[in-house]
mmJSON file of the N, C-alpha and C atoms, coordinates in Angstrom:
{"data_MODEL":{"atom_site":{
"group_PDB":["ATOM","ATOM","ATOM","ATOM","ATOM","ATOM","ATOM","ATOM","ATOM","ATOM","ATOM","ATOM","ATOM","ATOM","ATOM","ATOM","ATOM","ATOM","ATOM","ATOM","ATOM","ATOM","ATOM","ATOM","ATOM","ATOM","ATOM","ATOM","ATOM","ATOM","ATOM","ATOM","ATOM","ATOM","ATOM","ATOM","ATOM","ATOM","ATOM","ATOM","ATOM","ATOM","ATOM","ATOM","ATOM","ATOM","ATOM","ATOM","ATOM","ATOM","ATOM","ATOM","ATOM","ATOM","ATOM","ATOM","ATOM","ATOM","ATOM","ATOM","ATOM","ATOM","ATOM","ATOM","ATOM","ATOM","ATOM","ATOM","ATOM","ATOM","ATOM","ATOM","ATOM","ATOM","ATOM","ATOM","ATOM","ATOM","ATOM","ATOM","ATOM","ATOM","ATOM","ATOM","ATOM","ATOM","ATOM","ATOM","ATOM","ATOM","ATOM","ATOM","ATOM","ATOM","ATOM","ATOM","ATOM","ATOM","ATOM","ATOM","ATOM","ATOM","ATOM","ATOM","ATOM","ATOM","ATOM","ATOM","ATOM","ATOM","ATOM","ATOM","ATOM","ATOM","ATOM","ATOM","ATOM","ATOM","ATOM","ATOM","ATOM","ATOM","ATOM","ATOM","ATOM","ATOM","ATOM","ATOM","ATOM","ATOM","ATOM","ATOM","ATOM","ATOM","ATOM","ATOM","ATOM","ATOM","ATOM","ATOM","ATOM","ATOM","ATOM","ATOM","ATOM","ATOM","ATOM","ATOM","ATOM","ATOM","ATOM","ATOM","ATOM","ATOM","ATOM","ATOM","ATOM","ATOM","ATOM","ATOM","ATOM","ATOM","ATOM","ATOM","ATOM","ATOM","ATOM","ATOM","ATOM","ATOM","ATOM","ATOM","ATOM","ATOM","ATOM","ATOM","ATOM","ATOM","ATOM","ATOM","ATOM","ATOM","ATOM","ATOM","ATOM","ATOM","ATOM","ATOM","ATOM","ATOM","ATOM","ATOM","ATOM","ATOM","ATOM","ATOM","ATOM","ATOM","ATOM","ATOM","ATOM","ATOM","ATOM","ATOM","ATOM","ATOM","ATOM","ATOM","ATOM","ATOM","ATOM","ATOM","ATOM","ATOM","ATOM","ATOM","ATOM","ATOM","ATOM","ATOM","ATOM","ATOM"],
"id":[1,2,3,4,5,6,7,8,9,10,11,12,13,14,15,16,17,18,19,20,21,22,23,24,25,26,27,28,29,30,31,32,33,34,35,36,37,38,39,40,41,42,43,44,45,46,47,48,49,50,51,52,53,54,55,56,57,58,59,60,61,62,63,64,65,66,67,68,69,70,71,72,73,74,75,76,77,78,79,80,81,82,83,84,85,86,87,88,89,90,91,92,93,94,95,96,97,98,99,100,101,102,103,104,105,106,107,108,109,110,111,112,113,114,115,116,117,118,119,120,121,122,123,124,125,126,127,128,129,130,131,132,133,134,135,136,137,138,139,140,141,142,143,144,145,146,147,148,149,150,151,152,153,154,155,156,157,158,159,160,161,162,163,164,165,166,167,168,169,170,171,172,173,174,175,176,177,178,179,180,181,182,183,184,185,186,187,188,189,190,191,192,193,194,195,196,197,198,199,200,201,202,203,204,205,206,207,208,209,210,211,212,213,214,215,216,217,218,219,220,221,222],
"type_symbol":["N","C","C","N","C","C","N","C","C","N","C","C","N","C","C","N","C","C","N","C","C","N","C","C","N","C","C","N","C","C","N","C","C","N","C","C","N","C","C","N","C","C","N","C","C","N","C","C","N","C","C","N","C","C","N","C","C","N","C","C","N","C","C","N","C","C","N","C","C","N","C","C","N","C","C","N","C","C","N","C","C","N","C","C","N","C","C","N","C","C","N","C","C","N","C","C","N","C","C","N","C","C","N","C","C","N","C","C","N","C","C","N","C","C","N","C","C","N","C","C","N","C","C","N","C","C","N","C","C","N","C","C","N","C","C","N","C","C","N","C","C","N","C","C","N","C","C","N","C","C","N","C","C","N","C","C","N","C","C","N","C","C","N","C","C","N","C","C","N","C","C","N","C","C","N","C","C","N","C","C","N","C","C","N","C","C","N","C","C","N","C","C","N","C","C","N","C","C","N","C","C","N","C","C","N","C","C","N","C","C","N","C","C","N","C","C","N","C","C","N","C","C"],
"label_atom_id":["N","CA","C","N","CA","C","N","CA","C","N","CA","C","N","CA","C","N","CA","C","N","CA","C","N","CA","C","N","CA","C","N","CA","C","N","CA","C","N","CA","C","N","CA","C","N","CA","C","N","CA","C","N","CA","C","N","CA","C","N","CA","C","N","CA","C","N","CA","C","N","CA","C","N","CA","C","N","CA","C","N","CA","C","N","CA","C","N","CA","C","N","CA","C","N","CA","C","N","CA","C","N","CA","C","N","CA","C","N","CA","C","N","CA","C","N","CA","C","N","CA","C","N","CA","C","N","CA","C","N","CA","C","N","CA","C","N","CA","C","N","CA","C","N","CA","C","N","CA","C","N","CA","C","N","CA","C","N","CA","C","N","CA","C","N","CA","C","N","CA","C","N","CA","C","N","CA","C","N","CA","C","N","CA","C","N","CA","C","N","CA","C","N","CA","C","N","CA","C","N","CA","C","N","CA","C","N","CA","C","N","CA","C","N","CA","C","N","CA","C","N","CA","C","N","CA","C","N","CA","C","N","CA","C","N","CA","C","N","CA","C","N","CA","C","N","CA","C","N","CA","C","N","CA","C","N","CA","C"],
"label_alt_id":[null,null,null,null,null,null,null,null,null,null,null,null,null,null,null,null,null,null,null,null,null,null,null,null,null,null,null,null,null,null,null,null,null,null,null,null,null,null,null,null,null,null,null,null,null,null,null,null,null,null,null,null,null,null,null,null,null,null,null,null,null,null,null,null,null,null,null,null,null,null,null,null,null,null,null,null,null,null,null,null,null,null,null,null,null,null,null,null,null,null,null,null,null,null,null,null,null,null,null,null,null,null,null,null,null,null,null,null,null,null,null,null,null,null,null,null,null,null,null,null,null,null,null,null,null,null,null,null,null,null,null,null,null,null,null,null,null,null,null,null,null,null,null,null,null,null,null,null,null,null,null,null,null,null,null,null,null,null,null,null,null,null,null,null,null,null,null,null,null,null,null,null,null,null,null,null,null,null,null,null,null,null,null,null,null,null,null,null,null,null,null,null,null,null,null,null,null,null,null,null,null,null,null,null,null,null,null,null,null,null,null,null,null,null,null,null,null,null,null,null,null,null],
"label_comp_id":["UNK","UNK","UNK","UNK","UNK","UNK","UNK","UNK","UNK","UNK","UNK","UNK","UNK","UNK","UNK","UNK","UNK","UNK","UNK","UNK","UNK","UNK","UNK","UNK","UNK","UNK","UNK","UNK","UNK","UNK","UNK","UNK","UNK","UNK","UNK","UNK","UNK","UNK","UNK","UNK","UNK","UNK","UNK","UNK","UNK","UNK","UNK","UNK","UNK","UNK","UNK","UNK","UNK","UNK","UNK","UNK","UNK","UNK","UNK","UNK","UNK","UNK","UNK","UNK","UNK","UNK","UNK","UNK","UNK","UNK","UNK","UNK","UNK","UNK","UNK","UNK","UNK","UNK","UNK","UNK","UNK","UNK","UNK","UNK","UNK","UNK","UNK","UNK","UNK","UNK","UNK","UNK","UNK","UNK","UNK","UNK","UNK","UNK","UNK","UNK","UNK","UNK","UNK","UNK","UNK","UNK","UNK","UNK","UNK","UNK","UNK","UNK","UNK","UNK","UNK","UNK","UNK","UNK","UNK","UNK","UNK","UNK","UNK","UNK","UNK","UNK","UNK","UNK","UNK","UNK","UNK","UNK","UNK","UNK","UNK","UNK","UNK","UNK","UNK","UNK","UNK","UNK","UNK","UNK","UNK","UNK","UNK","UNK","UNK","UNK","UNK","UNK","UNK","UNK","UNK","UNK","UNK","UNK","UNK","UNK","UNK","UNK","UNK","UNK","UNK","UNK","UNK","UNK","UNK","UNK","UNK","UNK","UNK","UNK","UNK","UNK","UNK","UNK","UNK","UNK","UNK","UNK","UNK","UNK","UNK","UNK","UNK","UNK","UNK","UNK","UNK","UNK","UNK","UNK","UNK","UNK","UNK","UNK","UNK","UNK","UNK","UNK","UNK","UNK","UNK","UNK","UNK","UNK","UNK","UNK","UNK","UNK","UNK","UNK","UNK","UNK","UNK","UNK","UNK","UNK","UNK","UNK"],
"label_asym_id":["A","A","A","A","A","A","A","A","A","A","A","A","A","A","A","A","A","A","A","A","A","A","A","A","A","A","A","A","A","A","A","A","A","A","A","A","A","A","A","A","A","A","A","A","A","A","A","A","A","A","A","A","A","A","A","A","A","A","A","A","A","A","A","A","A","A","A","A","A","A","A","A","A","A","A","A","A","A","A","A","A","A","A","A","A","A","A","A","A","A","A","A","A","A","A","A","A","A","A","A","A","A","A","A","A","A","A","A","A","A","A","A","A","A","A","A","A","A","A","A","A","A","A","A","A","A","A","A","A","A","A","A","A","A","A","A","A","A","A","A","A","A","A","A","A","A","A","A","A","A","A","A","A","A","A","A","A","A","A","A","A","A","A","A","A","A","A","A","A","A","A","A","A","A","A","A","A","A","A","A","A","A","A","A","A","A","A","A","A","A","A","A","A","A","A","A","A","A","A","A","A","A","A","A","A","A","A","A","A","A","A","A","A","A","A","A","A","A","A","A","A","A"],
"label_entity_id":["1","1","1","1","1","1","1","1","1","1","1","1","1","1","1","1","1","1","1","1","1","1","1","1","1","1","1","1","1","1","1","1","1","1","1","1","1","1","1","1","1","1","1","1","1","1","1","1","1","1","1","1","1","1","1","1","1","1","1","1","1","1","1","1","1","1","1","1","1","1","1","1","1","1","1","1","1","1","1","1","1","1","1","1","1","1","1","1","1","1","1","1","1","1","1","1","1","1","1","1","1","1","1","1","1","1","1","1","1","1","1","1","1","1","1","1","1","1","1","1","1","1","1","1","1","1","1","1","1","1","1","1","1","1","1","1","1","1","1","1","1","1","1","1","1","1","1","1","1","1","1","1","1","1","1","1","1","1","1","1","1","1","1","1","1","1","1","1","1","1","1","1","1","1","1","1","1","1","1","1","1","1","1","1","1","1","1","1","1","1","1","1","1","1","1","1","1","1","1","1","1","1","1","1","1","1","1","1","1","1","1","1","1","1","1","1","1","1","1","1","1","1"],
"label_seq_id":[1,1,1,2,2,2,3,3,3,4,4,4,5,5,5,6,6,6,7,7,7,8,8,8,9,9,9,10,10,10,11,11,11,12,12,12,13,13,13,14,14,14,15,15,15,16,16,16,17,17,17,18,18,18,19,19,19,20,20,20,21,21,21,22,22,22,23,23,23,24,24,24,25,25,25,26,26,26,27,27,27,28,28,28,29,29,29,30,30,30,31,31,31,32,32,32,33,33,33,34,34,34,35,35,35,36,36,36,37,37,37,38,38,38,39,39,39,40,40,40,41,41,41,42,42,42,43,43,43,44,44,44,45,45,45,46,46,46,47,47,47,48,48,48,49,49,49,50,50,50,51,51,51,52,52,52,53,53,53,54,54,54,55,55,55,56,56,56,57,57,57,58,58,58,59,59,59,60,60,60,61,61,61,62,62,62,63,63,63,64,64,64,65,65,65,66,66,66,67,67,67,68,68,68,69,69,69,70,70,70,71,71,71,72,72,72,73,73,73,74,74,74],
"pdbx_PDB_ins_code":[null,null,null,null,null,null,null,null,null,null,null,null,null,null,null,null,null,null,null,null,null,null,null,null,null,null,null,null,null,null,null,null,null,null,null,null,null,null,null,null,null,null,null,null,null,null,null,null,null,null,null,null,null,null,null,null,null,null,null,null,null,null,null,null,null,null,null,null,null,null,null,null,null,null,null,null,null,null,null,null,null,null,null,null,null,null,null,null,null,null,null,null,null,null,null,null,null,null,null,null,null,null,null,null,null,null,null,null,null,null,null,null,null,null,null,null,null,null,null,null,null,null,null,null,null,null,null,null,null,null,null,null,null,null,null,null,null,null,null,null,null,null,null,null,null,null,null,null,null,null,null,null,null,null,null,null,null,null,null,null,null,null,null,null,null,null,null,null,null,null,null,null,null,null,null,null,null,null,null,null,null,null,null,null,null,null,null,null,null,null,null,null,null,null,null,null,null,null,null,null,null,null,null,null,null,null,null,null,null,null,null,null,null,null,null,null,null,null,null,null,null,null],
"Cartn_x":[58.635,58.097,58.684,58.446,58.986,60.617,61.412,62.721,63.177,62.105,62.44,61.519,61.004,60.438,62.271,62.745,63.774,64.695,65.197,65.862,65.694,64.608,63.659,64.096,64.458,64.028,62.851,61.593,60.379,60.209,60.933,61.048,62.704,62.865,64.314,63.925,64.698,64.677,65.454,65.532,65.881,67.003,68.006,68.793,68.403,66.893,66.344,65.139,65.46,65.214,63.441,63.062,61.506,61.404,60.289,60.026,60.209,60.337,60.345,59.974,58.9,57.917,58.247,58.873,58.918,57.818,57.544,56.131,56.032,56.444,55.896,55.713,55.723,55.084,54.313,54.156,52.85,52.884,51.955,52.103,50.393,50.494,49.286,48.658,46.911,46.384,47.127,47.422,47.643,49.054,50.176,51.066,51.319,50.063,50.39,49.716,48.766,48.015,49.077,49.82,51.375,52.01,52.401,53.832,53.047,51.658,51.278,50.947,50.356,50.477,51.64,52.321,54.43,55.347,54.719,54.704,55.107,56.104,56.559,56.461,56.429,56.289,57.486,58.336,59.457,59.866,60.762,60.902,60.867,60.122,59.977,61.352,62.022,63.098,63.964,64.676,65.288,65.891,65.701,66.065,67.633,68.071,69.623,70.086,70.953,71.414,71.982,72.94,74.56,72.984,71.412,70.438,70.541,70.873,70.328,71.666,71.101,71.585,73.045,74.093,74.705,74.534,74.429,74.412,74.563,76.223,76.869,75.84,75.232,74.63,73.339,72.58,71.714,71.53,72.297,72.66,73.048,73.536,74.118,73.013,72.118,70.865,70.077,69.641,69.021,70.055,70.893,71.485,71.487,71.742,71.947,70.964,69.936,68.604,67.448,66.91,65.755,65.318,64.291,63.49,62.694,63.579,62.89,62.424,61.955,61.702,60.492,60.565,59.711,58.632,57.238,56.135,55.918,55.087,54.812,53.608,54.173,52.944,51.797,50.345,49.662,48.87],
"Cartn_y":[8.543,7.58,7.809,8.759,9.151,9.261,9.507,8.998,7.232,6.964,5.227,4.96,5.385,5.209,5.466,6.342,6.666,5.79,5.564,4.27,3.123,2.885,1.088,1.374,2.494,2.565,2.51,3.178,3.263,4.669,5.687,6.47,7.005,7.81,8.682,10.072,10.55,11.805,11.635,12.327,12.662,13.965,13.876,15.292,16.396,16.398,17.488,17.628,16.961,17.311,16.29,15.928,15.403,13.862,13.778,12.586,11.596,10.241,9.204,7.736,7.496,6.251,4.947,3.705,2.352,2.208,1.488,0.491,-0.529,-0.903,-2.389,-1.628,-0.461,-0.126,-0.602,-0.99,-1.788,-0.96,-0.699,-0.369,-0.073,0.776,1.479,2.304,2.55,3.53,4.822,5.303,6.713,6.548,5.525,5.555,6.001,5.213,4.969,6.299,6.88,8.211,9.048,9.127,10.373,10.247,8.478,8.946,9.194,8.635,9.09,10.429,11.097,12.248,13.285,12.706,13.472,12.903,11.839,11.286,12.199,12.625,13.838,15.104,15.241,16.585,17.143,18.696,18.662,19.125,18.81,19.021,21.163,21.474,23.023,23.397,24.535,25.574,25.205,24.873,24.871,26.337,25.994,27.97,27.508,27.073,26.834,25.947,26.562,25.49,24.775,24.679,23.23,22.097,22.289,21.219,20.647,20.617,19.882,18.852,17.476,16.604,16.505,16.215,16.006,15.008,15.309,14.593,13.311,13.029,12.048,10.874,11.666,10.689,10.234,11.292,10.891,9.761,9.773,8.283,7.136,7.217,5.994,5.865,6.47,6.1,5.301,6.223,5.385,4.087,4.029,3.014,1.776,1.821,1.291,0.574,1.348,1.634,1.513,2.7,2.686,1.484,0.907,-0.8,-0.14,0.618,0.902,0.021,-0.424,1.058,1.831,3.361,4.134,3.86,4.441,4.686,6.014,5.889,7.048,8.115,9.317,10.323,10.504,10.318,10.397,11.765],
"Cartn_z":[31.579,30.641,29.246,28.86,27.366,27.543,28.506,28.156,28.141,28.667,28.432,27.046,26.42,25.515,24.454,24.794,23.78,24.329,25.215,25.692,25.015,24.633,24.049,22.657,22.451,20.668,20.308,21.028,20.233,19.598,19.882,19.123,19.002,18.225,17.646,17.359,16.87,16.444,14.686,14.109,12.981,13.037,11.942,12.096,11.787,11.631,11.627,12.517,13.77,15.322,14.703,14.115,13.888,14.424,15.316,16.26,14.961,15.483,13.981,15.174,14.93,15.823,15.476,15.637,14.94,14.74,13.717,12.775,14.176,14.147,15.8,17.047,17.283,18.492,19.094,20.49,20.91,22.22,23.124,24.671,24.802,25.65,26.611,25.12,25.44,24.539,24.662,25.6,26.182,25.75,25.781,25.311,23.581,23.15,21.653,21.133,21.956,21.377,21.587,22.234,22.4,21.208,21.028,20.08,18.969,18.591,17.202,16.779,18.05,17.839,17.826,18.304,18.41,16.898,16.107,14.797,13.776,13.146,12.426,12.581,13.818,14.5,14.766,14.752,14.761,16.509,16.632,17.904,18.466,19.273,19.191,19.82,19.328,19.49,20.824,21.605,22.699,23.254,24.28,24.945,24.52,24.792,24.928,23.526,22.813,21.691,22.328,23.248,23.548,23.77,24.277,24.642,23.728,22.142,21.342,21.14,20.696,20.352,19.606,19.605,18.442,17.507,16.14,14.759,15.339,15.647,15.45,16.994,17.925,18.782,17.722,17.539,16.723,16.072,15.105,13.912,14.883,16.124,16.508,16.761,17.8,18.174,17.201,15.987,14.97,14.962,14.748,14.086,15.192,16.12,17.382,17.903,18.91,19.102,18.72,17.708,17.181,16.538,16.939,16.779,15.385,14.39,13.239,12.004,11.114,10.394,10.821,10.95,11.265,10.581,11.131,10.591,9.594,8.604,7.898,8.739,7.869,8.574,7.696,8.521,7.523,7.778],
"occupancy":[1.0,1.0,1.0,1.0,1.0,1.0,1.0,1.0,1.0,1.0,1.0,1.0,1.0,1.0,1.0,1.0,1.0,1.0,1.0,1.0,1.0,1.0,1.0,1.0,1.0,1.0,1.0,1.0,1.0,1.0,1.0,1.0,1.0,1.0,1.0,1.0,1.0,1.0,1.0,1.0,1.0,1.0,1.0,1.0,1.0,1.0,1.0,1.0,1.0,1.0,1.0,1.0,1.0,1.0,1.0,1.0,1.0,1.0,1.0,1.0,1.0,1.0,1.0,1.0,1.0,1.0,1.0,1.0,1.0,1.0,1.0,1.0,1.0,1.0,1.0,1.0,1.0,1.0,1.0,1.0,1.0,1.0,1.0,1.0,1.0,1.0,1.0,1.0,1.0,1.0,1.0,1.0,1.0,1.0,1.0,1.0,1.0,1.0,1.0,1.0,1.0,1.0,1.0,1.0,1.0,1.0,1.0,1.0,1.0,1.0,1.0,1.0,1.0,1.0,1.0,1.0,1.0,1.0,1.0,1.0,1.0,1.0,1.0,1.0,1.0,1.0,1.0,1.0,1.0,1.0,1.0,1.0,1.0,1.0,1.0,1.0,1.0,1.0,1.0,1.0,1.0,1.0,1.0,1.0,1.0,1.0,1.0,1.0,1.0,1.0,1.0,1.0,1.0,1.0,1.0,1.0,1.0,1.0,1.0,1.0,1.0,1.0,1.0,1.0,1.0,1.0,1.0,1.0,1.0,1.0,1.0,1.0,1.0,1.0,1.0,1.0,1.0,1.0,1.0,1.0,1.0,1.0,1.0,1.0,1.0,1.0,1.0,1.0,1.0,1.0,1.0,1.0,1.0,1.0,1.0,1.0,1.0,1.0,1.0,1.0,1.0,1.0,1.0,1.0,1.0,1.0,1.0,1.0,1.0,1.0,1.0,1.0,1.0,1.0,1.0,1.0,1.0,1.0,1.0,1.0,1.0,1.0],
"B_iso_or_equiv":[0.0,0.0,0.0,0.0,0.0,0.0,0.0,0.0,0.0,0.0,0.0,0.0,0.0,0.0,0.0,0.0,0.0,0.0,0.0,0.0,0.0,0.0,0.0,0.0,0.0,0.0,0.0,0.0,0.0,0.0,0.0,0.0,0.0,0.0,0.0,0.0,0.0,0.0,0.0,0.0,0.0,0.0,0.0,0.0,0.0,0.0,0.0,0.0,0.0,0.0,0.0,0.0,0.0,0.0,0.0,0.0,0.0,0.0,0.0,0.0,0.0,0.0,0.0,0.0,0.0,0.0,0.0,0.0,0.0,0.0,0.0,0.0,0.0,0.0,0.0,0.0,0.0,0.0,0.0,0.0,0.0,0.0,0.0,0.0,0.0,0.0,0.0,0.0,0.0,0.0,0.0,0.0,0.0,0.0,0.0,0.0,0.0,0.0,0.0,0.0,0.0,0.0,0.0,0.0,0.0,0.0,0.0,0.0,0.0,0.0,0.0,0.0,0.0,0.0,0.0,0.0,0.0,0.0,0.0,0.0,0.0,0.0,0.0,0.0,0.0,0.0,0.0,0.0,0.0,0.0,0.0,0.0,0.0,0.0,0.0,0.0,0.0,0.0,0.0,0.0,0.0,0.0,0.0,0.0,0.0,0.0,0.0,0.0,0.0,0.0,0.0,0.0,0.0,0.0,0.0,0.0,0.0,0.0,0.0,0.0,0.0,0.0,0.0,0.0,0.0,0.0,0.0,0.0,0.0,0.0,0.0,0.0,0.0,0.0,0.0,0.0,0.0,0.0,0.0,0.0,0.0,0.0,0.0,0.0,0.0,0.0,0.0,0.0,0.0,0.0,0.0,0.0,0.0,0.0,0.0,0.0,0.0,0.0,0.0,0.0,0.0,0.0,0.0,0.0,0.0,0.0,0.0,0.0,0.0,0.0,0.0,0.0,0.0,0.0,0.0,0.0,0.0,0.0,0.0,0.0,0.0,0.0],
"pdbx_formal_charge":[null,null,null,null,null,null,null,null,null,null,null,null,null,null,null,null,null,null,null,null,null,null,null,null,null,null,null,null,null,null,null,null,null,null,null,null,null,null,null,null,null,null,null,null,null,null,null,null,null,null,null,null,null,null,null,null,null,null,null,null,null,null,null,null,null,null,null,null,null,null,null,null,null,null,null,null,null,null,null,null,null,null,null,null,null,null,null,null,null,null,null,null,null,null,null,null,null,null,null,null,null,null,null,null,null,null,null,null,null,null,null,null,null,null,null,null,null,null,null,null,null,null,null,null,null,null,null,null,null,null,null,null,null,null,null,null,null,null,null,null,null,null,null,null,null,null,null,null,null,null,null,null,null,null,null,null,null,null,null,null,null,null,null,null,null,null,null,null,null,null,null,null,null,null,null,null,null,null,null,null,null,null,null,null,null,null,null,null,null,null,null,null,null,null,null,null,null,null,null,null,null,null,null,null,null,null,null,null,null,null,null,null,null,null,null,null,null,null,null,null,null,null],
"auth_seq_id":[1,1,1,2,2,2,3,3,3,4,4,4,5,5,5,6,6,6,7,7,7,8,8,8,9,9,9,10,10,10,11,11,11,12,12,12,13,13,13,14,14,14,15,15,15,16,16,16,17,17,17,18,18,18,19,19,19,20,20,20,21,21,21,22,22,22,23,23,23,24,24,24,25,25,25,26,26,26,27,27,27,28,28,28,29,29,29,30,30,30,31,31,31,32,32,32,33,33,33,34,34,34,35,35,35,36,36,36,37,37,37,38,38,38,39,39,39,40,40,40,41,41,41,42,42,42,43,43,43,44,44,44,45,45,45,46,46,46,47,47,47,48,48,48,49,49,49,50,50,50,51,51,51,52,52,52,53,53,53,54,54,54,55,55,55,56,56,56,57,57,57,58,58,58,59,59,59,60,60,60,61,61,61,62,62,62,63,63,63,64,64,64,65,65,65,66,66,66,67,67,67,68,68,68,69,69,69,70,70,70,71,71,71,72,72,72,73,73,73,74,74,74],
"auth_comp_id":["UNK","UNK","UNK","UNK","UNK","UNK","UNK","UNK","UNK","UNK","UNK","UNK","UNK","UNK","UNK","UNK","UNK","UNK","UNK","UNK","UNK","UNK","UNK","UNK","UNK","UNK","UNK","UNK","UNK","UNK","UNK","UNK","UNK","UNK","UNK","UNK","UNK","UNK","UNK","UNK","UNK","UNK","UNK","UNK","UNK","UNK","UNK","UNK","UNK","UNK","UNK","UNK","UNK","UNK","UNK","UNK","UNK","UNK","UNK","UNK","UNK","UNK","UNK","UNK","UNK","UNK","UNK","UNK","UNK","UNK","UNK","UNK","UNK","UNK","UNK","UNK","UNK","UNK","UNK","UNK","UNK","UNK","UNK","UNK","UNK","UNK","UNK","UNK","UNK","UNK","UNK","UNK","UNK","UNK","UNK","UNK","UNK","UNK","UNK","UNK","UNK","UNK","UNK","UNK","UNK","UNK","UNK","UNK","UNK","UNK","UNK","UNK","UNK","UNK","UNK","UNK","UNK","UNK","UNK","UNK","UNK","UNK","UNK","UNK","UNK","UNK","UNK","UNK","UNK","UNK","UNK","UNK","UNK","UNK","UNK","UNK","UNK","UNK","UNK","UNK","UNK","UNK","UNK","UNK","UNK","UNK","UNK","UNK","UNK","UNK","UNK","UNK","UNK","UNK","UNK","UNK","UNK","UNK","UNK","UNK","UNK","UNK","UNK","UNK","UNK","UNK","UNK","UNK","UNK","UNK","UNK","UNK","UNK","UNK","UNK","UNK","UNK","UNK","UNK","UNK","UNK","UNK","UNK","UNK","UNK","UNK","UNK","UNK","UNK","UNK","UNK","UNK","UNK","UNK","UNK","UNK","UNK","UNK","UNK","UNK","UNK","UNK","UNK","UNK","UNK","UNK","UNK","UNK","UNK","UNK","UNK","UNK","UNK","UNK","UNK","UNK","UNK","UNK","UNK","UNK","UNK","UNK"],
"auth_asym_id":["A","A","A","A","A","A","A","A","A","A","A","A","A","A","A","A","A","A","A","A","A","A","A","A","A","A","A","A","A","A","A","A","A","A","A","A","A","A","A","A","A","A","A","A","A","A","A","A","A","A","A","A","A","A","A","A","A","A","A","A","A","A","A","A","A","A","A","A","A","A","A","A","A","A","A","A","A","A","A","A","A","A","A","A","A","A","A","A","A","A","A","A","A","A","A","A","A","A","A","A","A","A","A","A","A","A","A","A","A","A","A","A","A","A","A","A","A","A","A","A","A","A","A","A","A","A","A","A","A","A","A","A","A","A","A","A","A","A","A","A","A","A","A","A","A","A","A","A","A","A","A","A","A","A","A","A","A","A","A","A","A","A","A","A","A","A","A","A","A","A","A","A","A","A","A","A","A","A","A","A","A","A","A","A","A","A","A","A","A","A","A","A","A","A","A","A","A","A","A","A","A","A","A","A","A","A","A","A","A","A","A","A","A","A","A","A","A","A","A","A","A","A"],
"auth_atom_id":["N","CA","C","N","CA","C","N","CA","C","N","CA","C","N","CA","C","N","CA","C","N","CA","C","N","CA","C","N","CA","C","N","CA","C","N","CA","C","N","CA","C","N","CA","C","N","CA","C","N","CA","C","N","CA","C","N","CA","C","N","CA","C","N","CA","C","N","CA","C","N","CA","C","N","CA","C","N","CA","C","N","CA","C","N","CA","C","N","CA","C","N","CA","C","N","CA","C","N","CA","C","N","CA","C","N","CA","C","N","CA","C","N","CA","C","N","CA","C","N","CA","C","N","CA","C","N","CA","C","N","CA","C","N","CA","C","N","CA","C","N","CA","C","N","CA","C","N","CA","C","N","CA","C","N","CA","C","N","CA","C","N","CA","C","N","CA","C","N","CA","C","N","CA","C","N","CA","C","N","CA","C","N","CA","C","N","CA","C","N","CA","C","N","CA","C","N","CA","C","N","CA","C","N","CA","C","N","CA","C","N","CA","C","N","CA","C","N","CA","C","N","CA","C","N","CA","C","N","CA","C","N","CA","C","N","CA","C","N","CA","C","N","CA","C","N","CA","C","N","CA","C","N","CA","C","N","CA","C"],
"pdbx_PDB_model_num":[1,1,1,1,1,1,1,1,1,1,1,1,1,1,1,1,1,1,1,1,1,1,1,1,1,1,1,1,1,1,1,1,1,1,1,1,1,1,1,1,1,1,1,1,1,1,1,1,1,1,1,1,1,1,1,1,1,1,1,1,1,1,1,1,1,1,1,1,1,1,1,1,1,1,1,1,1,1,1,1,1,1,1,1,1,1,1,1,1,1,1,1,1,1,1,1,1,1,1,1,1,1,1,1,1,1,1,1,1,1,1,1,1,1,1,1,1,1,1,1,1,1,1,1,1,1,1,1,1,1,1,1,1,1,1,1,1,1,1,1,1,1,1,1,1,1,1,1,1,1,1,1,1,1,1,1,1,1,1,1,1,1,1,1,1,1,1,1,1,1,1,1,1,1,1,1,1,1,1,1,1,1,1,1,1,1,1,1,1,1,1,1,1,1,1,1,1,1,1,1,1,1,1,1,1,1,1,1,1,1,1,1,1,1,1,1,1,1,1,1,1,1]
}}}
């Protein structure tokens, strides 16, 4: 579920690994209680560095993808 969530562009990541939620989100309660609670949260440590993202996917994602502008954290 949550990799098709990143598929849709309802959420991204940031280059500093932190969840980032679109403002128009709409779905399931149980859906929307996840990403708000995963909502500027940073992503925890990976056993393995090569797991993490590169920069350059990142930004395309945002740029591409993400159905932003993000929501603020409150």
């Amino acid at each position: 579920m949550r990799h098709k969530l990143f598929d849709r562009g309802v959420f991204t990541l940031n280059s500093y690994m932190v969840f980032r939620v679109a403002l128009n989100t709409q779905g399931t309660c149980s859906m929307e209680e996840w990403l708000l609670c995963c909502r500027g949260q940073e992503v925890r440590n990976l056993v393995q560095p090569e797991y993490y993202p590169e920069n350059d996917f990142i930004y395309w994602h945002i740029r591409e993808v993400f159905m932003g502008p993000a929501q603020c954290v409150k």
